[in-house]
C-alpha positions in Angstrom: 127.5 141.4 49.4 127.8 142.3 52.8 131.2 142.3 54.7 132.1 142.7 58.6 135.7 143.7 59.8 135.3 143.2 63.6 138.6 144.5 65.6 139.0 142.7 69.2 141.6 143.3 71.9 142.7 139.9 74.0 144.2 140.2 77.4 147.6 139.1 77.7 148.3 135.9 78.2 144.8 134.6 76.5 145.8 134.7 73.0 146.1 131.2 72.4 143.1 130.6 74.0 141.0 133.1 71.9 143.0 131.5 68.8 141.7 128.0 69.7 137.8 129.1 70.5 138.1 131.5 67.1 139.1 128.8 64.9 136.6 126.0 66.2 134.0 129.4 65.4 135.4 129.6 62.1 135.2 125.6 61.3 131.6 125.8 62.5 130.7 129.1 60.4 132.1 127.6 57.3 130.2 124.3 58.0 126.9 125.4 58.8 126.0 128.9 57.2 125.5 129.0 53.4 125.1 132.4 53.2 128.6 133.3 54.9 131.7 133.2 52.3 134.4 134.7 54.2 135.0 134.0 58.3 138.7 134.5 58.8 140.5 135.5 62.1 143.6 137.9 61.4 146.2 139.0 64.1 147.7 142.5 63.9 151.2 143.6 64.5 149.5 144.9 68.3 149.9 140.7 69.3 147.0 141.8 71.7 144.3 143.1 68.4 142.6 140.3 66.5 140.8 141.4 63.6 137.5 139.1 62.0 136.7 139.5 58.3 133.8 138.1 57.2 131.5 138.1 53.8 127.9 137.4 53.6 125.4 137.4 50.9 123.2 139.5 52.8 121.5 140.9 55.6 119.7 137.9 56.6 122.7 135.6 56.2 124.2 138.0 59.0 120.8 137.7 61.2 121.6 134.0 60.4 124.9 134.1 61.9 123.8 135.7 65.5 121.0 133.5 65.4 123.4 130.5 65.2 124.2 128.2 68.1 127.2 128.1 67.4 127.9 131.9 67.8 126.5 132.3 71.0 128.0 129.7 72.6 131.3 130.3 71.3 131.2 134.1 71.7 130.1 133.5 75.0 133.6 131.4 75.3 135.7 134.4 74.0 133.9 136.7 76.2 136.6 136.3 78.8 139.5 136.5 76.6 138.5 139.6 75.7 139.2 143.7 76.7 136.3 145.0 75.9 133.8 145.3 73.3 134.5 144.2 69.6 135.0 147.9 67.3 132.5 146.6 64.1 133.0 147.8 60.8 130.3 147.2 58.3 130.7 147.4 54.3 128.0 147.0 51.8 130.1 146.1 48.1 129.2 148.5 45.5 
């Protein structure tokens, strides 16, 4: 099992925004990849950092994710919502 903790900091002011496009992501992740078993958008007590956690059965159900439609058109909708790159943690389970 796979796991991605992906830590994002949203411009004031665009939260709501970012909320809206993450959780239409989210529906669509859940919907559409098999291989993904946890997509879920958690805010910190900075109201500006967002933090992803997300579970996959394996490196190609992560390939499967960027490959998606979905992700690239919706991460191209957060892009301006954003400060910054995404700081991406990646776990393997033991």
């Amino acid at each position: 099992m796979q796991t991605i903790v992906a830590t994002l900091k949203i411009k004031p002011g665009m939260e709501k925004e970012f909320e809206a496009i993450a959780a239409e992501l989210a529906a669509a992740v859940r919907k559409n990849e098999p291989g993904n078993k946890l997509y879920a958008l958690h805010r910190s007590e900075d109201p500006q950092k967002y933090v992803f956690v997300e579970r996959y059965d394996d490196e190609a159900a992560i390939e499967a994710h960027r490959a998606s439609d979905h992700y690239k058109t919706l991460g191209r909708k957060m892009g301006p919502c954003m400060e910054g790159r995404p700081e991406i943690l990646r776990l393997t389970e033991v």
